[in-house]
C-alpha positions in Angstrom: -87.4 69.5 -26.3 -86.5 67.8 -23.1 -86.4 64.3 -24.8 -83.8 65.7 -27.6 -81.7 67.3 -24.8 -81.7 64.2 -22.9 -80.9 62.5 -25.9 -78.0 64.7 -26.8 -76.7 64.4 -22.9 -76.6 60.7 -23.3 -75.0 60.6 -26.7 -72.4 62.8 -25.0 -71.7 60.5 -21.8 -71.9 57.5 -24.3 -69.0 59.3 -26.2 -66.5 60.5 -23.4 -67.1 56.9 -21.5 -65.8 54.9 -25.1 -63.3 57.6 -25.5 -62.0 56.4 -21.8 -62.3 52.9 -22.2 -60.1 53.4 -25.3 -57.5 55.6 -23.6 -57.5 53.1 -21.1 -57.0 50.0 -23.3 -54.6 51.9 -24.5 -52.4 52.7 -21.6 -52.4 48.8 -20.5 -51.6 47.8 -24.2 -48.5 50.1 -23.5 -47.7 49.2 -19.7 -48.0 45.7 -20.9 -45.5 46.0 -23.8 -42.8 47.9 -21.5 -43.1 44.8 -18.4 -42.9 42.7 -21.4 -39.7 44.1 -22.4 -37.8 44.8 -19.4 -38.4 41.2 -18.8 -36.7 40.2 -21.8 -33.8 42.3 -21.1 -33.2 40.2 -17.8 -31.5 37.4 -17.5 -33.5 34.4 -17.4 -33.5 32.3 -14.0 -31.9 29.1 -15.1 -28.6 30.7 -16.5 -26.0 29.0 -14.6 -23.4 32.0 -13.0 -19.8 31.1 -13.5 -17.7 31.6 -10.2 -14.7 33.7 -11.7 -12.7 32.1 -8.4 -13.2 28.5 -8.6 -11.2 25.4 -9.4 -11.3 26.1 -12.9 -9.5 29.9 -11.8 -7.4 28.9 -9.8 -6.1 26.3 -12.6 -5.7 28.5 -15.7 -4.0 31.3 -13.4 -2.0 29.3 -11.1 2.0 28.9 -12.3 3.8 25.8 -12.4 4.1 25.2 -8.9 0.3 25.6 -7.9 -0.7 23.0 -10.7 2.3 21.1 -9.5 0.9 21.2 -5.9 -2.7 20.2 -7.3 -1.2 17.4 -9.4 0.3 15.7 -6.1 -2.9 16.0 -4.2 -4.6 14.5 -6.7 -2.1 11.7 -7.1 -2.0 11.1 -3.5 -5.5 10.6 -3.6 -6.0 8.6 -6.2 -3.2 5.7 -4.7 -5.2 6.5 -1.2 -8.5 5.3 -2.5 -6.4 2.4 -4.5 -4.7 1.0 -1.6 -8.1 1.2 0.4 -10.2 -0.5 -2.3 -7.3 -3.4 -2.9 -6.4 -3.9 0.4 -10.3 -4.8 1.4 -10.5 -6.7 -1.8 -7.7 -9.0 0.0 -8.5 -8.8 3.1 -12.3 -10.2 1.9 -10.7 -13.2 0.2 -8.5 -13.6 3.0 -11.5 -14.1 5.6 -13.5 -16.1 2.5 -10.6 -18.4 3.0 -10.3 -19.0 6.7 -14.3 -20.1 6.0 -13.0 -22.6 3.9 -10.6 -24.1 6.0 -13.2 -25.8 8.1 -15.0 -27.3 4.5 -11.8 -28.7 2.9 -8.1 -28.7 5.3 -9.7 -30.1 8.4 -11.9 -32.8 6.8 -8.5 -34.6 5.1 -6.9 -37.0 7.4 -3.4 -35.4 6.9 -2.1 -32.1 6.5 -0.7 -33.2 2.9 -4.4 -33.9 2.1 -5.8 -30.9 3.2 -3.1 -28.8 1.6 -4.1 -30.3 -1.8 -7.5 -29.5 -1.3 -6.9 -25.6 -0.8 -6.7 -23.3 -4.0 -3.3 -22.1 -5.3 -2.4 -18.6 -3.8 -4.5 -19.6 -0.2 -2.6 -17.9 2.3 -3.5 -20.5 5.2 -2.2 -23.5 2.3 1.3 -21.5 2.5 1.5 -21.8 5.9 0.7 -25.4 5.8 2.5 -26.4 3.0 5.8 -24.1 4.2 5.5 -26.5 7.6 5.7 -29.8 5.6 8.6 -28.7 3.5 9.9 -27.2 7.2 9.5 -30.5 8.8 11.4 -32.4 6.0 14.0 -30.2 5.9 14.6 -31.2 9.5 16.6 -33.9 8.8 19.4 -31.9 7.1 22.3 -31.7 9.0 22.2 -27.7 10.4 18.7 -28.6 11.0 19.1 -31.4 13.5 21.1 -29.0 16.0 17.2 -27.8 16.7 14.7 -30.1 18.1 11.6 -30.5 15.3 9.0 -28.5 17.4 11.3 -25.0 17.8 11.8 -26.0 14.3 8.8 -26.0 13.1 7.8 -23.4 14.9 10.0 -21.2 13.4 9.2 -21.9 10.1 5.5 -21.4 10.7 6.2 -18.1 12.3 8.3 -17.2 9.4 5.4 -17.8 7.2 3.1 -16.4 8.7 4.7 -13.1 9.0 4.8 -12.9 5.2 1.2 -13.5 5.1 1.5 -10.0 7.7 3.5 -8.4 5.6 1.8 -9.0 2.7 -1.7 -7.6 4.3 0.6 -4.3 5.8 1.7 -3.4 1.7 0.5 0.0 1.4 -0.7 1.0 4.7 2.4 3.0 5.2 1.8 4.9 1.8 -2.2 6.1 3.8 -0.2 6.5 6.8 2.3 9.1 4.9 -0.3 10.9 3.0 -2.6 11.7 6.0 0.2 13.1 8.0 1.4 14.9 4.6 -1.4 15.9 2.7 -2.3 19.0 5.2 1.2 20.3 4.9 1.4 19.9 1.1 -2.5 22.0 0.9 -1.3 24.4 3.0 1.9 25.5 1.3 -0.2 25.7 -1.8 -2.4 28.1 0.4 1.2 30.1 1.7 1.9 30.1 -2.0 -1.4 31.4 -3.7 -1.8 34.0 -0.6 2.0 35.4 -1.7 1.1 35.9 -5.0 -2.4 36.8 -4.8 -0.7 39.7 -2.6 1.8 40.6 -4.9 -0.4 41.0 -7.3 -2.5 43.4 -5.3 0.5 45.2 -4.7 1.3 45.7 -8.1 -1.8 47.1 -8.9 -2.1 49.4 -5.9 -6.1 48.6 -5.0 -6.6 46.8 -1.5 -10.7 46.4 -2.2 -11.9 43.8 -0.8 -13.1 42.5 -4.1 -9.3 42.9 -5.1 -8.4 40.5 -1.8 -11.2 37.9 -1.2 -10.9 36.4 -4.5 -7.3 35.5 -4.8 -6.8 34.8 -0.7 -10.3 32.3 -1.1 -8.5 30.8 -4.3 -5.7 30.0 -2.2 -7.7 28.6 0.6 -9.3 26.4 -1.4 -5.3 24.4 -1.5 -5.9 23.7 2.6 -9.4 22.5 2.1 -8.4 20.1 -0.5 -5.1 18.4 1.3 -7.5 18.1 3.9 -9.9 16.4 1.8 -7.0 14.4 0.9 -5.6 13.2 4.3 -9.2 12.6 5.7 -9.8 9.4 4.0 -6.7 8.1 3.9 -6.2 8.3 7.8 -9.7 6.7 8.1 -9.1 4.0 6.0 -5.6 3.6 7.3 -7.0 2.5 10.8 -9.7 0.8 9.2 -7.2 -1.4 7.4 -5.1 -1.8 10.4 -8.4 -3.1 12.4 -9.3 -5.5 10.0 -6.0 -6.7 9.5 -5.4 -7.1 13.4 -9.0 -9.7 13.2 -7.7 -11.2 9.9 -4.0 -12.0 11.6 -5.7 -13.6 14.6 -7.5 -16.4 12.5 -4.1 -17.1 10.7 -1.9 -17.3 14.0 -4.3 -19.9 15.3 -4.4 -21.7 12.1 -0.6 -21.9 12.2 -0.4 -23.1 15.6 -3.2 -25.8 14.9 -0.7 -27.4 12.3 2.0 -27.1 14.7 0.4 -28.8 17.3 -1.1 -31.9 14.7 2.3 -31.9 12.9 4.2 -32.7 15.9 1.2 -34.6 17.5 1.7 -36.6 14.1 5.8 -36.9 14.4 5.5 -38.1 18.5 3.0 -41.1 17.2 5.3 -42.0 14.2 8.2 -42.1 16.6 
């Protein structure tokens, strides 16, 4: 009798715990399938957010004056970065050829030698070739009024500050852009602020996810005229520097060939 109740009191507890097991199988079968879901319905991590007030905004909204505004900037820096990237381009052949000079001009025994021995378009070859046609030219008539080394001089001066101005092409084009650049990025900003308030006005809300927007889309004009101007006023004194080293070596080259060319004239005489 005891056995069969024990029995039946088992059964019983063997029962309820399966029916609870079940129920709870259950539950986390459900729990599971709703965190399941509700991460589906977020949006997954690597979705790239579009910032409604970007570059691309202030583009497609701006009127003809803004993209006008944009469109300089962008010109200005693309001749900027021109200009600096051909000007260093010269200025590297420039110094490959004042290495030369010692290899090929100075080994010939005359300066009509050594001139024949540069390549075509070698700045320090124009300066001696322009002082050989200088010095034969001195026998012209207007010509003899000037004794042959103030003569020659001359003429090597002459040529040399070709070769100056020749280096000095474009630097005034950096110079005007990184004094102008600012100005032009902040009267885009003056411009997008005016009608970014306007706007406001004409719908009546002053949130301040009515104002940031537009006013930060306006900014973003100063911030690129200053991206602008930057580079060009570095590379504008970085220009000037080089070409200040790169003038030296050609004003002592010229007056090397002044002082053989007339060393050469006093022995013929």
């Amino acid at each position: 009798m005891f056995y069969t109740k024990h029995k039946t009191s088992l059964l019983a507890l063997l029962v309820i715990a399966v029916a609870s097991a079940v129920a709870l199988i259950t539950s986390s079968t459900v729990a599971l399938a709703a965190t399941t879901e509700a991460l589906g319905a977020l949006p997954a991590a690597t979705e790239k957010v579009t910032n409604p007030y970007g570059l691309d905004a202030l583009w497609q909204t701006g009127d003809f004056i803004a993209k006008g505004t944009l469109m300089i900037l962008a010109v200005m820096s693309m001749g900027s970065w021109y200009i600096i990237v051909v000007k260093f381009i010269e200025q590297r052949k420039l110094a490959k050829q004042a290495r030369g000079i010692s290899d090929s001009f100075w080994k010939s025994g005359t300066v009509q030698g050594g001139v024949k021995g540069l390549e075509k378009g070698n700045a320090y070859g124009f300066i001696a070739e322009s002082a050989l046609e200088a010095s034969q030219r001195h026998n012209a008539k207007l010509a003899e009024s000037m004794d042959h080394s103030t003569w020659l001089a001359t003429q090597i001066q002459s040529s040399t500050d070709k070769v100056q101005s020749r280096l000095q092409d474009g630097l005034a084009f950096l110079a005007s852009v990184g004094s102008i650049a600012p100005f032009v990025g902040l009267f885009g900003t003056v411009w997008g602020i005016y009608h970014a308030l306007t706007a406001i006005g004409i719908a009546g809300q002053a949130s301040i996810d009515k104002v940031a927007g537009p006013v930060g889309e306006a900014l973003i004009m100063t911030a690129i005229g200053l991206a602008v101007a930057v580079p060009a006023v570095l590379g504008y004194n970085w220009l000037v520097r080089r070409n200040k080293v790169a003038m030296e070596q050609v004003r002592d080259f010229g007056a090397e060939v002044h002082a053989i060319m007339i060393g050469a004239s006093g022995k013929a005489s």
